[in-house]
C-alpha positions as CSV (number, residue, x, y, z in Angstrom):
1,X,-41.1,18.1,28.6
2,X,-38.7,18.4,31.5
3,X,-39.4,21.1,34.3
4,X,-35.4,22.2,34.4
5,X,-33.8,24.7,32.0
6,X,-32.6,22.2,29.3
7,X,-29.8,22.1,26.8
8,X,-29.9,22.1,23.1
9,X,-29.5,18.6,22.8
10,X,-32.0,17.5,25.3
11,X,-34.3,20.3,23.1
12,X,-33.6,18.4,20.0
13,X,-34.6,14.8,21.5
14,X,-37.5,16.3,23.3
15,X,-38.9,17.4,20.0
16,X,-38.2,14.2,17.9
17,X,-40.2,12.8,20.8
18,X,-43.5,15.0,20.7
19,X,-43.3,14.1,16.7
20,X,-43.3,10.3,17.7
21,X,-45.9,10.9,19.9
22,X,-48.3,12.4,17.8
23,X,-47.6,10.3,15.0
24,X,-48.2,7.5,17.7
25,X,-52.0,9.2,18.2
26,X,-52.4,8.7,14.0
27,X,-53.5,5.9,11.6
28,X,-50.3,4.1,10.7
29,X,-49.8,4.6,7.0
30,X,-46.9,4.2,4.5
31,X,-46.0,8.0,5.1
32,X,-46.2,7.6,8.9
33,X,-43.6,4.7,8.8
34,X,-41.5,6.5,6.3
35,X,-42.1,9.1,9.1
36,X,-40.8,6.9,12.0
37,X,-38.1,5.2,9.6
38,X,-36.2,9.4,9.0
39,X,-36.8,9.5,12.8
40,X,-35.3,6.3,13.9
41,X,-32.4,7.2,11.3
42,X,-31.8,10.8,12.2
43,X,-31.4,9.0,15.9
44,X,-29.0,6.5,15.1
45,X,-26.8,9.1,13.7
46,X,-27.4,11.4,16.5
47,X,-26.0,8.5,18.9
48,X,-23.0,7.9,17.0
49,X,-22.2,11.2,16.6
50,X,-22.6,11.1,20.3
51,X,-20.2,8.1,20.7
52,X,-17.7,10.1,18.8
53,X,-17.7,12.5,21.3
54,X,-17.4,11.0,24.5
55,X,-14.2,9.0,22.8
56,X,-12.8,12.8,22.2
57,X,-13.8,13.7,26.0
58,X,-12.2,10.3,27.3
59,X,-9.1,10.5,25.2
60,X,-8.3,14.1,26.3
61,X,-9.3,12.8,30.0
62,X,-6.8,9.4,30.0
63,X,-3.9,12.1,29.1
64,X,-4.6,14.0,31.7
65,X,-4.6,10.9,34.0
66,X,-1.1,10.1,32.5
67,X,0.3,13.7,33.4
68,X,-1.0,13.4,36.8
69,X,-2.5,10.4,38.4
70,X,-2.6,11.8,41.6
71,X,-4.4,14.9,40.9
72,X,-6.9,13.5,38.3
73,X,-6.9,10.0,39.3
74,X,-10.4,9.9,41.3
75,X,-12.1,12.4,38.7
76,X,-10.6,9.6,35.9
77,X,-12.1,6.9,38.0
78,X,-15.6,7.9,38.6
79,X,-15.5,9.1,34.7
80,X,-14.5,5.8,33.9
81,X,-17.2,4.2,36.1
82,X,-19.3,6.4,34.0
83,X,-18.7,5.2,31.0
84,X,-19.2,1.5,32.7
85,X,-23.1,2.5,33.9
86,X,-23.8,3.7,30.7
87,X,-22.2,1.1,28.3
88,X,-24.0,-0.8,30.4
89,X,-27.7,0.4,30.0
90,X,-26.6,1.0,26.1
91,X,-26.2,-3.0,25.1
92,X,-29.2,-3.6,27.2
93,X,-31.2,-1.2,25.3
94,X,-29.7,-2.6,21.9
95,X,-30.5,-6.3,23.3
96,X,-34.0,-5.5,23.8
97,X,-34.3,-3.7,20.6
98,X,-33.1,-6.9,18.9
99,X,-35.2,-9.1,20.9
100,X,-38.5,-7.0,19.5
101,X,-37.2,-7.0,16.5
102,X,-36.3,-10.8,15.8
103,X,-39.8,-11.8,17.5
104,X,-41.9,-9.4,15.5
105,X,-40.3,-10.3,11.9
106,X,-40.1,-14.1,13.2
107,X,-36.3,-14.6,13.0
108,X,-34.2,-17.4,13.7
109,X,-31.3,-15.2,15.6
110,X,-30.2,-12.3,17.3
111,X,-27.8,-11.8,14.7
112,X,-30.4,-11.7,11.7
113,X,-32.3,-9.2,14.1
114,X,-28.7,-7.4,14.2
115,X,-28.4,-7.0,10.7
116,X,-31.8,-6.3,9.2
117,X,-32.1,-2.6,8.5
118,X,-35.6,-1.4,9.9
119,X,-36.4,-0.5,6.2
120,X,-36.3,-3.7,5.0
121,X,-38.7,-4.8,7.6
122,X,-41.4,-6.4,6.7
123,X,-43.9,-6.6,9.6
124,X,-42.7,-3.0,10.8
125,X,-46.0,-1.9,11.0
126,X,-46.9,-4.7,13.9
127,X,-48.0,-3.9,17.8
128,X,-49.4,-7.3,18.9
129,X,-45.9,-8.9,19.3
130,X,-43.7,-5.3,20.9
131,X,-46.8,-4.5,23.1
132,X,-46.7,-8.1,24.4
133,X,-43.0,-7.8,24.9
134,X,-42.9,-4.3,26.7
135,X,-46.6,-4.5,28.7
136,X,-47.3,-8.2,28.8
137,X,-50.5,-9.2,30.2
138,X,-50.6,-6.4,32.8
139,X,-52.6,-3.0,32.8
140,X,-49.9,-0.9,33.5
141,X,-46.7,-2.5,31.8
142,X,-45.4,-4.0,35.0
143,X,-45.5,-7.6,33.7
144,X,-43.0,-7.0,30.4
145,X,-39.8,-5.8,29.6
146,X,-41.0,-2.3,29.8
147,X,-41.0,-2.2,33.3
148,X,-37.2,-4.1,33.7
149,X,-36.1,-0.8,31.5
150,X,-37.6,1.5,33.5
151,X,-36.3,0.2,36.7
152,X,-32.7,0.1,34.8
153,X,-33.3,3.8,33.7
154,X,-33.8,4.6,37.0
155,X,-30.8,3.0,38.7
156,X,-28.7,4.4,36.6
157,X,-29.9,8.2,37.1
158,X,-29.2,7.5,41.0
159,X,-25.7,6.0,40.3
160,X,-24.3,8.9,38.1
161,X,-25.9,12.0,40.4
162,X,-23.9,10.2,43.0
163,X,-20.7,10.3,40.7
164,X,-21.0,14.6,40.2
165,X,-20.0,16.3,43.0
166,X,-23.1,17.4,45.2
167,X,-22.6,21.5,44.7
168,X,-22.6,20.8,40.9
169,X,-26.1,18.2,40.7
170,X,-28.2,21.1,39.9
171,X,-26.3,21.9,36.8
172,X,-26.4,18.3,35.4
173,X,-29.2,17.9,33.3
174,X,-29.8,14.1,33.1
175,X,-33.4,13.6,31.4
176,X,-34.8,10.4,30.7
177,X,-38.1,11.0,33.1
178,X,-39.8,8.0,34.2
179,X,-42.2,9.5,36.9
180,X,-44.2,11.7,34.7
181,X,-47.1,12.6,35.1
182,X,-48.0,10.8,31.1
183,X,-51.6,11.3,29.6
184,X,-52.9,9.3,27.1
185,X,-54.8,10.8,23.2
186,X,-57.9,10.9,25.7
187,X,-55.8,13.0,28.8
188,X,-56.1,10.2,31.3
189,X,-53.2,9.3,33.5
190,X,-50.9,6.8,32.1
191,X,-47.9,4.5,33.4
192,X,-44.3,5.5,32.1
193,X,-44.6,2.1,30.3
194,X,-48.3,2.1,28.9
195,X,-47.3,5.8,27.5
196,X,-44.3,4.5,25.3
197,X,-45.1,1.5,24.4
198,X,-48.6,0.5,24.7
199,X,-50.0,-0.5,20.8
200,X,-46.6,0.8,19.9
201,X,-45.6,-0.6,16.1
202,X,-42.3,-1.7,15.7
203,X,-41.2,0.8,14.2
204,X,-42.3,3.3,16.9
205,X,-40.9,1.4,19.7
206,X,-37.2,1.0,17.6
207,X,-36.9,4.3,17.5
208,X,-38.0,4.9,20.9
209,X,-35.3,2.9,22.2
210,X,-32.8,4.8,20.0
211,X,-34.2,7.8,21.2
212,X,-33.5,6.7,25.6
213,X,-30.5,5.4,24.0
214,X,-29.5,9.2,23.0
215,X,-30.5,10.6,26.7
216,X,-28.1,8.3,28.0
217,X,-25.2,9.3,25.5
218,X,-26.5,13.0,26.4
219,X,-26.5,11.6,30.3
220,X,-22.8,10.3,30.0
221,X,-21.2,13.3,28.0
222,X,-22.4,15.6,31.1
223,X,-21.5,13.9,34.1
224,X,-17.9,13.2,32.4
225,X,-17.6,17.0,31.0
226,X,-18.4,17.8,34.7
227,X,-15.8,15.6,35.8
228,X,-13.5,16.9,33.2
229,X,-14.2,20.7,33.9
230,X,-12.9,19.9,37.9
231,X,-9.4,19.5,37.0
232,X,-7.4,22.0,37.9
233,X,-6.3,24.3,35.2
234,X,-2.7,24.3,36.4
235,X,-1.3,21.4,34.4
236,X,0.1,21.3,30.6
237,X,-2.7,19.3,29.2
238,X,-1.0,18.0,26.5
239,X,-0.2,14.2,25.8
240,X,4.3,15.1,25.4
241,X,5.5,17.7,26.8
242,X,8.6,17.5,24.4
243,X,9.9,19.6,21.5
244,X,9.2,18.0,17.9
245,X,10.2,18.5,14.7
246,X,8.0,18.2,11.9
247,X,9.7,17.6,8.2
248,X,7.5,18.4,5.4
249,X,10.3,16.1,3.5
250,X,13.9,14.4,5.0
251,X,14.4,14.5,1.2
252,X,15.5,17.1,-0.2
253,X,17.0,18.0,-4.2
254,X,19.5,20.2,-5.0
255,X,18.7,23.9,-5.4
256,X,15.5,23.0,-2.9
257,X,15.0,23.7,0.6
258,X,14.2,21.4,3.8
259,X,11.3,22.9,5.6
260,X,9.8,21.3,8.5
261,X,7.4,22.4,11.4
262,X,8.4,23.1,14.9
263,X,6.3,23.0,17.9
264,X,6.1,21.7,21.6
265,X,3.1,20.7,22.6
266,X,2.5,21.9,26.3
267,X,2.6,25.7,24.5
268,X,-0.1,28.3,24.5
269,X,-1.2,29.8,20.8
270,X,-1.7,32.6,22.3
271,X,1.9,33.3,22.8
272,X,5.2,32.9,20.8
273,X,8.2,30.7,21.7
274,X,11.8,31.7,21.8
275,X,13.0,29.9,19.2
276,X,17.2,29.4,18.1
277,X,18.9,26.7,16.0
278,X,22.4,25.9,14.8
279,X,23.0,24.0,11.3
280,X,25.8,21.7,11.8
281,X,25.2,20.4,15.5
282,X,23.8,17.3,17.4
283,X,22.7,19.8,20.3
284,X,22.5,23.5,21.2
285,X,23.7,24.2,24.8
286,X,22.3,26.6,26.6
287,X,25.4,28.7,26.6
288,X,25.5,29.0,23.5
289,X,21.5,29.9,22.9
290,X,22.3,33.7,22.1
291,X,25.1,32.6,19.5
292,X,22.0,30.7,17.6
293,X,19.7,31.6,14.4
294,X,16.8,32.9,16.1
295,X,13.5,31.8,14.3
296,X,10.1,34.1,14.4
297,X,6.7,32.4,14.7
298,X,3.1,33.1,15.2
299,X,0.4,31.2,16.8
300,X,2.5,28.9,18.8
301,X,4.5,27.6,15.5
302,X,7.3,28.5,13.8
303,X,8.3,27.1,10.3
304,X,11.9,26.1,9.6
305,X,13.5,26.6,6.3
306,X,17.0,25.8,5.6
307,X,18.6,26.0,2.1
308,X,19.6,22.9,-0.1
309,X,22.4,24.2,-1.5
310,X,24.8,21.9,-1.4
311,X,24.7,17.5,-1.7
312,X,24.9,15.8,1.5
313,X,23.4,14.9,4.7
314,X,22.5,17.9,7.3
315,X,22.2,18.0,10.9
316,X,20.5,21.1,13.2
317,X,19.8,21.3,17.3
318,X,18.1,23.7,18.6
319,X,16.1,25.5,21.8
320,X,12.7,26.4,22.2
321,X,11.7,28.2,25.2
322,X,8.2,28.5,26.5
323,X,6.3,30.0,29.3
324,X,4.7,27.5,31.6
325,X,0.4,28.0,33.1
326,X,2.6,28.9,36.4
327,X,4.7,31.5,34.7
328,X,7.9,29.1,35.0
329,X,10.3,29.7,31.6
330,X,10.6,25.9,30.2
331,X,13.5,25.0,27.7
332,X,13.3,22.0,25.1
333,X,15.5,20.8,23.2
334,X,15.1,19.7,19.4
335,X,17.6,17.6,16.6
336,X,16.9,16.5,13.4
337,X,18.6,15.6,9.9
338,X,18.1,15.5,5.8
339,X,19.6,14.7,3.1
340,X,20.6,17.0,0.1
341,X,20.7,15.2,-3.1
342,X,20.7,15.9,-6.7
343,X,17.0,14.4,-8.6
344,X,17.6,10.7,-9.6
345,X,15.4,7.9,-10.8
346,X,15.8,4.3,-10.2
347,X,14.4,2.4,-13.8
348,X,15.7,-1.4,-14.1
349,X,14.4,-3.9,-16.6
350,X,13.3,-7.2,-14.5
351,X,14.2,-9.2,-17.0
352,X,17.2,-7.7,-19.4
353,X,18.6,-4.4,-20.5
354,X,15.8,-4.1,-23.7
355,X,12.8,-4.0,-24.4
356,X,11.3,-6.9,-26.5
357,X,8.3,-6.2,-29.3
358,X,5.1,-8.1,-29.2
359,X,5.5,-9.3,-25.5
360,X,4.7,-7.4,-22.0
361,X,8.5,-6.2,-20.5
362,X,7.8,-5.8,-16.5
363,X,10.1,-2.5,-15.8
364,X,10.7,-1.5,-11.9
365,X,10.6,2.5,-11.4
366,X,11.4,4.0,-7.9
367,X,12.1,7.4,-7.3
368,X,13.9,8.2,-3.7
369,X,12.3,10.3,-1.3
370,X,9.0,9.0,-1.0
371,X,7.0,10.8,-3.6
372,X,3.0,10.9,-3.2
373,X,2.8,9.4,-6.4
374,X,5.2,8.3,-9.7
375,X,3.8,9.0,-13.0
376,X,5.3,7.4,-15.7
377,X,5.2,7.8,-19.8
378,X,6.7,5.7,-22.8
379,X,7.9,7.7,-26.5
380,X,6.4,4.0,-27.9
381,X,4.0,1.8,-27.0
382,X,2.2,1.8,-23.3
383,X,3.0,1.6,-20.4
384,X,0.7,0.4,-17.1
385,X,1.0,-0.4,-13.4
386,X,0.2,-3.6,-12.6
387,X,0.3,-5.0,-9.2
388,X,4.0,-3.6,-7.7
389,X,5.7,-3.3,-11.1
390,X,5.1,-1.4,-14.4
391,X,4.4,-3.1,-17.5
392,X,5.7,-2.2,-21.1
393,X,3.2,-3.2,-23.5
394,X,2.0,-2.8,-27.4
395,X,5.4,-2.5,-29.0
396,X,5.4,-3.0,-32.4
397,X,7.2,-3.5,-35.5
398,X,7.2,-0.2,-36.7
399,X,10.6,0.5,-37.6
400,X,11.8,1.8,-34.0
401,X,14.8,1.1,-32.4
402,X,14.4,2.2,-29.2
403,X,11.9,3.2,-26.2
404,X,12.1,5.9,-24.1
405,X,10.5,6.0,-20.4
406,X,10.1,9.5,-18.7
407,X,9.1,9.6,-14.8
408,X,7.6,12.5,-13.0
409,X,6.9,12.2,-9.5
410,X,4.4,14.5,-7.0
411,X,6.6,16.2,-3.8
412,X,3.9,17.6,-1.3
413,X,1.6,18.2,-4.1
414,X,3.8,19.5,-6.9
415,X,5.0,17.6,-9.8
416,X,9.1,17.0,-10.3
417,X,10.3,15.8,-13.5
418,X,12.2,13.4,-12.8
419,X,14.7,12.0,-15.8
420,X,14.4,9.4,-18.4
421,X,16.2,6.0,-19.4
422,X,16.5,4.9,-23.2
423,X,15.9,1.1,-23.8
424,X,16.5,-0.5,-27.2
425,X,13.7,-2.5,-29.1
426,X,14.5,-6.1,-30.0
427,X,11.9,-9.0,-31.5
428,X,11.8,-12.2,-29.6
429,X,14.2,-14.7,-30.4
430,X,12.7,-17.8,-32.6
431,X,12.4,-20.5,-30.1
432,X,14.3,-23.7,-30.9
433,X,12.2,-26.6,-32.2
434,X,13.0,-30.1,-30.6
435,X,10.9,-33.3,-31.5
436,X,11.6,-36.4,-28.8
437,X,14.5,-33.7,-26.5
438,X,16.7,-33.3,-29.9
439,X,17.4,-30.6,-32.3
440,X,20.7,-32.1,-33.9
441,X,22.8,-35.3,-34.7
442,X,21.4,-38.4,-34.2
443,X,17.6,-40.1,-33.0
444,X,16.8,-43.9,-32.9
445,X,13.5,-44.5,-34.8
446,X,11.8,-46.0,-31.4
447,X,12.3,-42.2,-29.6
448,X,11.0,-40.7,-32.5
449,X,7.7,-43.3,-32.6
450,X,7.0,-42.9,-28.8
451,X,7.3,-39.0,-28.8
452,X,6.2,-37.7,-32.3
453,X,5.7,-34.4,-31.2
454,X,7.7,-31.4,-32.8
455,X,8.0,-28.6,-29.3
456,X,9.5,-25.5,-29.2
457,X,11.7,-24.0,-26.4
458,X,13.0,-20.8,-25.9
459,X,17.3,-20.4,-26.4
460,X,18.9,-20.0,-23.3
461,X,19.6,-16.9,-21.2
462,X,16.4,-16.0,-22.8
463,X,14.4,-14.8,-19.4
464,X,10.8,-14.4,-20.5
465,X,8.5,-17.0,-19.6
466,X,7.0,-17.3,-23.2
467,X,5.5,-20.5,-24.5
468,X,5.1,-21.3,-28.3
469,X,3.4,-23.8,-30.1
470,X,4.3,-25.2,-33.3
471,X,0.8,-24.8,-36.1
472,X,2.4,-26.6,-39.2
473,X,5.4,-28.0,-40.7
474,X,6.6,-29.9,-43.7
475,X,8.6,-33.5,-43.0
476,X,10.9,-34.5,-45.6
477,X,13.0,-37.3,-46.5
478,X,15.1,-39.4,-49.1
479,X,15.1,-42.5,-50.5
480,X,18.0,-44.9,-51.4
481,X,17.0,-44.4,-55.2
482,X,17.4,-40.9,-54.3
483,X,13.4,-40.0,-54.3
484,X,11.8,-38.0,-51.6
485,X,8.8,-36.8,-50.1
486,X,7.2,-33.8,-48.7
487,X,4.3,-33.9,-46.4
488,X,2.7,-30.8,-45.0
489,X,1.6,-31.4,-41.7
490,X,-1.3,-29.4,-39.2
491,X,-0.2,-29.1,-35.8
492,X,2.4,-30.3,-34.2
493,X,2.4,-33.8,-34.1
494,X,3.8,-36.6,-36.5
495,X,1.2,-38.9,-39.2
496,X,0.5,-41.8,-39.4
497,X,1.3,-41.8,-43.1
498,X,5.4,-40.1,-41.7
499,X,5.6,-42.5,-38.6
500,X,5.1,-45.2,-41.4
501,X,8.1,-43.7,-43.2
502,X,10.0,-43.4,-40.2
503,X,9.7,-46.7,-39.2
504,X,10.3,-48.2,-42.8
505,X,13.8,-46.1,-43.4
506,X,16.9,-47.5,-43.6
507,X,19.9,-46.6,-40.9
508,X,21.8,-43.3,-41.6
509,X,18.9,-42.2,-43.4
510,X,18.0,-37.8,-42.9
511,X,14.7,-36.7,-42.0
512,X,13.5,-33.0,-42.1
513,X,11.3,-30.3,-40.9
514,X,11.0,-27.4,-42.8
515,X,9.0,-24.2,-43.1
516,X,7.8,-24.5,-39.2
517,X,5.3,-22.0,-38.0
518,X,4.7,-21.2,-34.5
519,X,2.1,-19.2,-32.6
520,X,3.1,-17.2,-28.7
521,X,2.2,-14.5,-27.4
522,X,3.2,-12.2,-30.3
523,X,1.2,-13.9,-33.0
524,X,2.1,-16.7,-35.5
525,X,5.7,-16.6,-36.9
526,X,7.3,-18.4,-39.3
527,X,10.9,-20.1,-37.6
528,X,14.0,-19.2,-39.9
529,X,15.5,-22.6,-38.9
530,X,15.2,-26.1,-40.0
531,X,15.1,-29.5,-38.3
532,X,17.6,-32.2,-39.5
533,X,18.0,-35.4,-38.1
534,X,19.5,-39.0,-39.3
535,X,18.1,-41.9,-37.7
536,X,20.0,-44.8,-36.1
């Protein structure tokens, strides 16, 4: 362990290390891996809980640096550089730890090594092929890629003291020692090298890495919290210094009442601002500040609520005055609008103004001012959401007439009811039934032969995008003498035995097709017309 007063994180890597070294002095069995496998894991999240950090620390630093380059420009600089030394040494340390990896389990690519969770590895157990990586053929490590990472490690503890200013080195707690002194199981003197990764399994040495990989997150978050903590306290250190309005909702129903947060971010919790507004106005001028609604607040925030008591949109301005870090009184200035308006529902049928049985009837709901979530029920049938647009569904000929749809909708986590819109029931229209493009009148006995096919279409102005197919018919016809003949057909398409007849009848002669039954989306229906033609 390190001779310096260390924190709790260096604590907490130091002794996941003394566990990896004595399991390191063990037999290597399946609970030892599982061992090393909770260990590398518990390491892996402690580095990106670590990343998380330092992305906090820098974003709070690059606003500073906005406020005031010229005061927190070199701190911003060398943090940066930071952060450029130790990204550095990171994806080196994740390069070799995919370069063990891939030659141990025999891979193809970095990016199979990349992608193999140390779990699922199967030679994880190995310490020919990581010892010859790390030590090589040397005694002491100096001939493999042990020694390259120690050399890194120790360039890049030289390079960040030199970023901390010198009266503050002592306080920076760095880690990662490389000069020892290391003893091996039998208390001999030992190489930084040998000591970590000498007979190290796989799975030993991943998690070693991971575990430098932490010291130089832990390295990295105090050199830039150093860096951070130099800044001179006199500056807001907030990204806006700016007044801003916070609506809860800019829509607002009658008998309700607007409320929306206001704050200024440059403002100490710790104190309450001087807050005044005006309903009616585009600005408040200082003049007239005393003539305002004064608004209390705690904690640095103060809640606005104004009444909806009346349709319409409404306007407010305002003032919020604030004490500066220097004592200074600053004023800010704050506008905003809603809109009053009675509760109203938007329902339109896609298609037309009913609803029709035995089909699905898309429906568009919309409720204004951007609910959380619309929840609408049917009096008959169902009803579903189904990509952007509701769907009516399971209406059936029961004897109802019409369909009611009710919609609710969730305001800031409260449910509004929200109205409802009758729509009457109708069945779908019986398509028309055409054989060769005709339905009436004439049809010359060579159409008929090429296109013997009897096909359904739906009437026009009829919307739905239904398709019907005809299952049976009866042809008919008359002779000179006055005879006729019936033939019930399957399907939809002409005999033999009738395309005989056809072709054998006399000019003027009538043909027809009776009892026709289709089948659509709403089942198999008998069609209440008939089909007469006379041939030419």
């Amino acid at each position: 362990m390190a001779g310096y007063k260390e924190t709790p994180r260096q604590k907490m890597i130091g002794m996941m290390y003394l566990v990896l070294t004595a399991l390191l002095a063990l037999n290597v069995s399946k609970e030892i891996l599982d061992a090393f496998l909770v260990v590398n894991e518990s390491m892996e999240t402690t580095n990106d809980n670590f990343s998380k950090k330092l992305d906090n620390t820098y974003a709070k630093f690059k606003i500073q640096n906005q406020l005031n380059p010229n005061k927190v420009g070199p701190y911003w600089e060398k943090a940066q550089k930071a952060h450029a030394l130790s990204d550095k040494l990171s994806k080196y340390i994740d390069s070799i730890k995919y370069v063990v990896i891939m030659r141990t389990e025999k891979l193809s690519t970095i990016d199979e090594a990349k992608k193999l969770n140390l779990r699922n590895a199967r030679r994880k157990d190995n310490y020919d092929n990581p010892t010859r990586y790390f030590i090589g053929s040397s005694p002491d490590g100096s001939a493999g890629e042990s020694r390259i990472l120690k050399n890194k490690i120790e360039i890049y503890k030289k390079e960040m003291f030199e970023l901390v200013d010198p009266k503050f080195r002592n306080s920076i707690k760095i880690g990662m020692d490389t000069q020892g002194p290391f003893y091996d199981a039998d208390d001999k003197r030992q190489s930084w090298e040998m000591h970590n990764f000498y007979r190290t399994i796989l799975a030993a040495s991943v998690t070693i890495l991971n575990k430098i990989k932490a010291e130089v997150y832990n390295a990295e978050f105090d050199v830039v919290n150093n860096l951070y903590s130099s800044i001179d306290a006199l500056n807001f250190k907030f990204d806006r210094i700016q007044a801003k309005v916070i609506p809860k909702s800019s829509y607002v129903f009658l008998g309700e009442e607007y409320q929306a947060e206001i704050l200024v971010g440059a403002y100490d919790t710790k104190q309450n601002p001087d807050v005044r507004y005006m309903l009616g106005s585009d600005s408040l001028t200082p003049a007239n500040f005393k003539n305002a609604t004064p608004l209390e607040g705690s904690n640095g925030l103060v809640v606005l609520k104004l009444g909806g008591s009346s349709e319409g949109l409404k306007k407010f301005a305002g003032i919020i005055k604030v004490v500066s870090p220097l004592g200074d009184t600053m004023t800010f200035h704050f506008s905003d609008e809603f809109v009053v308006a009675k509760p109203a529902i938007t329902i339109s049928p896609t298609k037309m103004n009913v609803f029709y049985i035995g089909v699905d009837n898309p429906v568009e709901i919309s409720v204004p001012g951007s609910p959380e979530r619309i929840i609408p029920s049917i009096s008959f049938g169902n009803i579903r959401l189904q990509g952007k647009e509701w769907i009516v569904s399971n209406l059936t000929s029961s004897g109802a007439r019409e369909a009611v749809i009710s919609v609710s909708a969730v305001f800031s986590g409260k449910t509004k009811n929200m109205g409802s819109y009758k729509f009457r029931l109708k069945t779908v229209p019986d398509p028309i039934i055409k054989i060769a493009g005709k339905n009436e009148g004439f049809i010359s006995k060579s159409l008929l032969l090429a296109s013997p096919f009897l096909v359904p279409e739906m009437p026009p102005g009829f919307d739905f995008d239904l398709k019907y197919g005809v299952t049976s018919f009866v042809f008919s016809t008359s002779t000179s003498a006055g005879e006729g003949s019936d033939v019930k057909v399957q399907g939809n398409r002409l005999t033999p035995e009738i395309l005989k007849v056809i072709n054998n009848a006399r000019k003027n002669q009538r043909i027809w097709f009776d009892d026709i039954y289709v089948k659509g989306p709403d089942g198999t229906r008998k069609v209440n017309t008939s089909l007469s033609l006379k041939l030419n």
